[in-house]
C-alpha positions in Angstrom: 16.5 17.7 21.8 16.2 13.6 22.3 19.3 13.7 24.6 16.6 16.2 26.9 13.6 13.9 26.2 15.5 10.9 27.3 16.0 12.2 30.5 15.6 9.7 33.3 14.5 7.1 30.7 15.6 3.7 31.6 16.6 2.4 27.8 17.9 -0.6 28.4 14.8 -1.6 30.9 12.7 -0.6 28.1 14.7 -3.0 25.2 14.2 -5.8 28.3 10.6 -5.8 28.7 10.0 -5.0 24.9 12.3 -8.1 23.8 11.1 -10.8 26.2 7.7 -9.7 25.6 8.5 -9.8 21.8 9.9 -13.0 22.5 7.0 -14.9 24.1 4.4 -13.2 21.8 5.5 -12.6 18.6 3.2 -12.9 15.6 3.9 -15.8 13.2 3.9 -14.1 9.8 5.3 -15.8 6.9 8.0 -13.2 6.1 9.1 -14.0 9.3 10.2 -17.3 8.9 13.9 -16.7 8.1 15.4 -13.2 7.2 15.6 -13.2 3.8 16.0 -9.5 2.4 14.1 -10.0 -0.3 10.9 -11.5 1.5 11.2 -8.5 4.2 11.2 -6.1 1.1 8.4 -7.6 -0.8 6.1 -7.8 2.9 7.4 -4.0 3.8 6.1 -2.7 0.3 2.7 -4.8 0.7 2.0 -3.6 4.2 2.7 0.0 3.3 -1.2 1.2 4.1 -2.3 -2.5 4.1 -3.7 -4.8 7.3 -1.6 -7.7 8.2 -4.2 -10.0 7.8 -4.7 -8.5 3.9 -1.1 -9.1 2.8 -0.5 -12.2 3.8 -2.5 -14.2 1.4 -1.0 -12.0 -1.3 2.8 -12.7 0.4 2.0 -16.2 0.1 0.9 -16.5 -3.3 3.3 -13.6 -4.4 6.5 -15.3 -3.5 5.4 -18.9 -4.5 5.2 -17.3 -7.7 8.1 -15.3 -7.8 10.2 -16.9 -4.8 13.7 -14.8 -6.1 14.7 -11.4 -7.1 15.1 -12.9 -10.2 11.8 -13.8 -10.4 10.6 -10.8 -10.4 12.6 -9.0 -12.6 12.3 -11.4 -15.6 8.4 -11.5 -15.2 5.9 -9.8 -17.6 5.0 -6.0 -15.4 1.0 -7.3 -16.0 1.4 -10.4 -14.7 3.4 -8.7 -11.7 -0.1 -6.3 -11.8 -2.4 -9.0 -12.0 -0.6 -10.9 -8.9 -1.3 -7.4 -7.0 -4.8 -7.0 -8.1 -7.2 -6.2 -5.5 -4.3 -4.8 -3.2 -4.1 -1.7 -4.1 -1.6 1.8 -4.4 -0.5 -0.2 -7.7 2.5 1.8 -8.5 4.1 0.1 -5.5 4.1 -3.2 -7.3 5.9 -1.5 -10.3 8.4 0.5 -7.8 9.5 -2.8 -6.5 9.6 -4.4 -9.8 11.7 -1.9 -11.4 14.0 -1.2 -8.3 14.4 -5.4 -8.5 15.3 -5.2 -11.7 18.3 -3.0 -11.1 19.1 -5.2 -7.6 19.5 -8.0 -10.5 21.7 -5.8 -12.7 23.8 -3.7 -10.2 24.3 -6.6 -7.3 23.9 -9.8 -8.8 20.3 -10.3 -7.3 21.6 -9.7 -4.2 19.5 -7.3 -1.9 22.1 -4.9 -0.9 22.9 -3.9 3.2 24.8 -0.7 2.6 22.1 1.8 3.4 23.0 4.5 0.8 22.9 1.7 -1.7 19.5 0.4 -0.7 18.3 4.1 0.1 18.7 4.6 -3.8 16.2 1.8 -5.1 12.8 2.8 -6.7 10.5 3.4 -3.5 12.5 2.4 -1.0 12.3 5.3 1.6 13.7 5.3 5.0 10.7 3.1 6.3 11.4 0.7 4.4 15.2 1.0 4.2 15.6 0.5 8.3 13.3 -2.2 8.1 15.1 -4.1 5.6 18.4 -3.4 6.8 17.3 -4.1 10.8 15.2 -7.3 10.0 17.4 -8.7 7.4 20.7 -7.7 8.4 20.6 -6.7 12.2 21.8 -3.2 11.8 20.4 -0.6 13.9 18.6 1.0 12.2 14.9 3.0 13.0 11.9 2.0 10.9 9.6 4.6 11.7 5.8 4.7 10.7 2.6 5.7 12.0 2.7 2.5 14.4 6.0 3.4 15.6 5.3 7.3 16.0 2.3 6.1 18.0 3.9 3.9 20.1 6.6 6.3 21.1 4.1 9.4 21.2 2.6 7.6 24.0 5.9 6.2 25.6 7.8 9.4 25.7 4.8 11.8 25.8 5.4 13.4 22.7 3.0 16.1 21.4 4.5 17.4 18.2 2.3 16.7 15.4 3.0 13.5 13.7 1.1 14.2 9.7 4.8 16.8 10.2 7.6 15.8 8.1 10.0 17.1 10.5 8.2 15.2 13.8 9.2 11.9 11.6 12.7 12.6 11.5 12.4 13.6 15.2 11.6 10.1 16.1 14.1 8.6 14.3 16.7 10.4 16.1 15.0 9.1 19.4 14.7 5.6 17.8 17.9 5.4 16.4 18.8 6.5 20.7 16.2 3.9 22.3 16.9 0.7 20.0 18.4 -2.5 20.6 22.2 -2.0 19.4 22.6 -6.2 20.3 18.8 -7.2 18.5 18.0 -4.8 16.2 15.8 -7.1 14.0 13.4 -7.9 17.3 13.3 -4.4 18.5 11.4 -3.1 15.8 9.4 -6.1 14.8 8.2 -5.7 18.7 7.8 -2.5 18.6 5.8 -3.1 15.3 3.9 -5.7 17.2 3.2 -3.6 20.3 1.4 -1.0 17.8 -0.2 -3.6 16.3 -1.9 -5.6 19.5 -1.9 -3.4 22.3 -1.2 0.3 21.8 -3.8 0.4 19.1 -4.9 3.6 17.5 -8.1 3.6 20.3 -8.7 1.8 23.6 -5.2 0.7 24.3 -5.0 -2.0 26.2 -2.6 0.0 28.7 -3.1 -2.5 31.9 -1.1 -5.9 29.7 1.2 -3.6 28.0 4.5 -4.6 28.3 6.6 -1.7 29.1 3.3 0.2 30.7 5.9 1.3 33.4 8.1 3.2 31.1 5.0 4.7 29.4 5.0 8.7 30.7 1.3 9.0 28.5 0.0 6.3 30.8 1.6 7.7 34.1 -0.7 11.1 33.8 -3.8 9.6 31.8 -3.5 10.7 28.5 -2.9 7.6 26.1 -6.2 8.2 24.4 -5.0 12.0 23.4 -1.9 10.6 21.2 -0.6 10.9 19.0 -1.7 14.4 17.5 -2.5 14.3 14.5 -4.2 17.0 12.3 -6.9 16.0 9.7 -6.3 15.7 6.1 -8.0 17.3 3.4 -11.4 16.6 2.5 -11.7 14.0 -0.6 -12.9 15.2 -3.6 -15.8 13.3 -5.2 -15.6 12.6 -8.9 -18.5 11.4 -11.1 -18.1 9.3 -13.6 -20.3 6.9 -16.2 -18.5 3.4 -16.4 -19.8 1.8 -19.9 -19.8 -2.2 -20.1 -19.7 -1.8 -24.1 -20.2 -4.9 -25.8 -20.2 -5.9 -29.8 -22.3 -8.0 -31.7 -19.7 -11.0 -31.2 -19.7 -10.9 -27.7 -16.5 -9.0 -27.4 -16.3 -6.3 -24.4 -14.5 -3.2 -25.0 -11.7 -2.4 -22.4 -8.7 0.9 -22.1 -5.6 0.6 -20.8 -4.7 3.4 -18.5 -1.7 5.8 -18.8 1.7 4.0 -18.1 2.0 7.1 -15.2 -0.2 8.0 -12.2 -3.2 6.7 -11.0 -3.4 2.5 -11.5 -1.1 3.1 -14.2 -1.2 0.4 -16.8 -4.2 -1.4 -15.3 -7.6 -2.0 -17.4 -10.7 -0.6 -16.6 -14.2 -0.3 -18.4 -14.1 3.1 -20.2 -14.9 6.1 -18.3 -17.0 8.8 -18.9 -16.3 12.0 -16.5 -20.3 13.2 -15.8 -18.8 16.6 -14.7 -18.2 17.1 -18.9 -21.5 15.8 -20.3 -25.0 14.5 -19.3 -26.2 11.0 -20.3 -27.7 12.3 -24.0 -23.6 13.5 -24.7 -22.0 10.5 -23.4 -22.5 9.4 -27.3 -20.8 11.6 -28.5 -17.9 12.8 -25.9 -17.0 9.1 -26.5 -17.0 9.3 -30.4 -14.7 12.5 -29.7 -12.5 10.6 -27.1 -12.1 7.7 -28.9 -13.8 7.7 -32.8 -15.8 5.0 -31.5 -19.5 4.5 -32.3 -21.7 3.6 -29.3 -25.5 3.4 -28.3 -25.8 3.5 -24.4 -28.7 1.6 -22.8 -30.8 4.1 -20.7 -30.8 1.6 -18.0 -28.9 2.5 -14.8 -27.5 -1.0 -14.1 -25.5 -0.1 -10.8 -23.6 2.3 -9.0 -19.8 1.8 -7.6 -18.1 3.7 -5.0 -14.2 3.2 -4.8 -12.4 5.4 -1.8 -9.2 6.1 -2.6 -6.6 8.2 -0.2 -7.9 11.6 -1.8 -10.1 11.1 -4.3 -13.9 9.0 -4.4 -15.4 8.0 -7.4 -18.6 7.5 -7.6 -19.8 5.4 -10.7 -22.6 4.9 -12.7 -23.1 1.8 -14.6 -24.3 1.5 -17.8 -24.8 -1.1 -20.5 -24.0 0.1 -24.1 -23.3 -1.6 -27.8 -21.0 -0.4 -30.3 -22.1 0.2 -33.8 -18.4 -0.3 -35.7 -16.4 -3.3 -36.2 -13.0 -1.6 -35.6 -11.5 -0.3 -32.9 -9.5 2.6 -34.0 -7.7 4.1 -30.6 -5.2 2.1 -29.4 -6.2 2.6 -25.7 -9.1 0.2 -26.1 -9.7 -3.2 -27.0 -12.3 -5.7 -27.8 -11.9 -8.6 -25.3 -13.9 -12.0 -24.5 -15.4 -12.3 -21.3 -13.5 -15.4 -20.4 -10.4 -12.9 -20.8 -11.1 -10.2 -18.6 -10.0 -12.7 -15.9 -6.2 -12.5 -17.2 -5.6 -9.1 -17.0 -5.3 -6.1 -14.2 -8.3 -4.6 -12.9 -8.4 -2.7 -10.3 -10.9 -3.1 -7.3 -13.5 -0.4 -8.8 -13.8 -2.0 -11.9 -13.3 -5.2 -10.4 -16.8 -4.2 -9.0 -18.2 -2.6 -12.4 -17.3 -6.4 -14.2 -20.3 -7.8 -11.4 -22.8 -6.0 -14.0 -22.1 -7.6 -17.1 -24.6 -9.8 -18.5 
């Protein structure tokens, strides 16, 4: 099926115009300042769902504090969660770690080039395994994504429906045919680029487009109909009652979530789901969650709303005091303010720790 799609395409016209274009206007992005495997990796897994512009402050500070595979391995998993807070999709910090961990143990730190090897690491899926091995070793390989399915929707006319697991592996049969056998590593990074500047997801900016003469979508007027794309599913809201619980020394109380799914081993405020009770039961659903005696303020003191890819919580804030000395679940703990800074949080309860007192 490429080999018919590929008809009376000029490939290596197309790797001309894309490479001296990628040439004269690539971005300068730190990971690109050499090809270390390890930096590519660590910017691949950060960029997964992320904006350029977002990563890069956490790439810089990320690798100045853990510049080496080794690094990253030896460091404390919180510390590694702390150093992603406010990024998001959290259990790709602990994929990488842990799939670092075994590049340590297994290949002496050494990011390995042999695909099946690096196809086998925590989280590394074939994204991210052609970028790393293209980028960072010059093997060509395809590094498809949304960008790139766009890209070549448009360029090859392309209708199939790219949410479709089988479209993806469609275009990396016709990437694998289109790229650059000589530059690998530019090829996709311009092709990455090219997504990124001027075939944007709406109003491409078809008349400076490098390789606008290849572009069959362009030739008959339909850039702005690809790719197709069906809808996902509607998000389901959640309710929930966050509780900024504080004892008489201060001391906040904090949980540590489940070491599995969502923001796995981050901290939040604890959580009271509103579906189970009404603001007079929160009292006691918490005593019979966690044996813990509370009085909740009747004071609303906020409301959060944290999006997530297909979920949305919406959270009510609420000030309350606990009437016990001990904590006796070891999910929670009593913490100063002064260290809530130190550990995890993620963004939603980043934004419930603006209402404490």
């Amino acid at each position: 099926m490429s080999k018919v799609i590929l008809q009376n395409f000029n490939i290596n016209e197309f790797q001309d115009d894309l490479l001296r274009w990628y040439g004269a206007n690539k971005r300068a992005l730190p990971w690109r300042e050499n090809k270390d495997p390890y930096k590519v990796w660590v910017s691949e897994i950060m960029l997964q769902q992320t904006k350029v512009d977002t990563v890069i402050p956490y790439f810089n500070q990320f690798i100045a504090k853990y510049p080496t595979t080794y690094a990253l391995a030896e460091a404390d998993e919180e510390d590694v969660l702390k150093s992603w807070e406010g990024l998001g999709y959290y259990s790709r910090a602990r994929n990488l770690q842990a799939a670092v961990r075994e590049v340590v143990e297994k290949y002496d730190g050494k990011v390995p080039d042999v695909k099946e090897n690096l196809g086998e690491l925590k989280g590394v899926g074939p994204y991210t395994k052609g970028a790393i091995l293209s980028i960072a070793f010059d093997q060509p390989e395809p590094a498809v994504d949304g960008n790139v399915m766009r890209v070549f929707s448009r360029v090859l006319l392309i209708n199939d429906d790219i949410a479709l697991a089988r479209t993806k592996k469609h275009f990396e049969e016709l990437v694998r045919e289109v790229i650059s056998k000589e530059d690998p590593s530019s090829f996709n990074q311009g092709i990455m680029d090219l997504g990124a500047t001027i075939c944007t997801p709406k109003s491409p900016a078809c008349l400076i487009c490098p390789v606008q003469k290849h572009c069959r979508a362009f030739a008959v007027g339909a850039e702005n109909e690809l790719p197709v794309k069906k809808k996902a599913k509607k998000q389901k809201t959640i309710a929930y009652a966050a509780l900024i619980i504080k004892n008489q020394e201060g001391k906040y109380v904090i949980e540590k979530r489940p070491d599995t799914g969502l923001l796995a081993n981050l901290y939040q405020f604890p959580m009271v789901p509103l579906e189970e009770v009404t603001f007079e039961t929160i009292p006691l659903w918490f005593y019979e969650e966690y044996g813990l005696r509370i009085q909740v303020k009747e004071k609303l003191q906020g409301k959060v709303k944290h999006v997530f890819s297909h979920i949305i919580w919406q959270v009510d804030v609420y000030h309350a005091e606990v009437e016990e000395v001990k904590i006796a679940d070891d999910r929670l703990r009593f913490v100063e303010q002064e260290g809530l800074d130190a550990l995890p949080f993620p963004v939603s309860h980043q934004k419930v720790m603006d209402y404490i007192e």
